[in-house]
C-alpha positions, -999 to +999 in steps of 0.1 A: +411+425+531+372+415+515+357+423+549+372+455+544+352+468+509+315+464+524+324+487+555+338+514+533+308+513+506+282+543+507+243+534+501+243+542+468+272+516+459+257+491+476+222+493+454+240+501+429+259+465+435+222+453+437+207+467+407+236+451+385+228+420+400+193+420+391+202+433+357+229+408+347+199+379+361+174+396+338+199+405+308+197+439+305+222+467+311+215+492+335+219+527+333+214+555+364+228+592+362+239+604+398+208+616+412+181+608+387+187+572+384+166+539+396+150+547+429+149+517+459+116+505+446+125+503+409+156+481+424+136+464+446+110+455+419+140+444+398+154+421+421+121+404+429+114+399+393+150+385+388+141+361+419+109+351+401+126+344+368+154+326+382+134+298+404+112+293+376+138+280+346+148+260+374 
C-alpha cells in the first residue's frame, strides 16, 4: 500500500528523502552521520538552489 510508507516515515527520513532529491538535481552525493549531519536549513538551502538551477536550463 504507497499511502501507507509516508504515514510510517519519521522526520528525519522524510528530509532525508529531501536532501537526496536536491542532491541527485544538483549532482552531488550526499553524506549525513546520524546526528551530525545536514541541518533543515542546509536542506532547505539545497533544495532552493536545486529549484533555481533546474528552471533555469529550462
Amino acid at each position: 500500500n504507497p499511502i501507507g510508507v509516508p504515514g510510517r516515515m519519521n522526520l528525519g527520513q522524510i528530509l532525508e528523502t529531501h536532501l537526496g532529491w536536491a542532491a541527485s538535481r544538483l549532482g552531488f552525493r550526499a553524506v549525513t552521520p546520524v546526528f551530525d549531519g545536514a541541518n533543515e536549513d542546509e536542506i532547505a538551502a539545497e533544495l532552493g538552489r536545486s529549484w533555481l538551477v533546474e528552471r533555469a536550463w529550462r
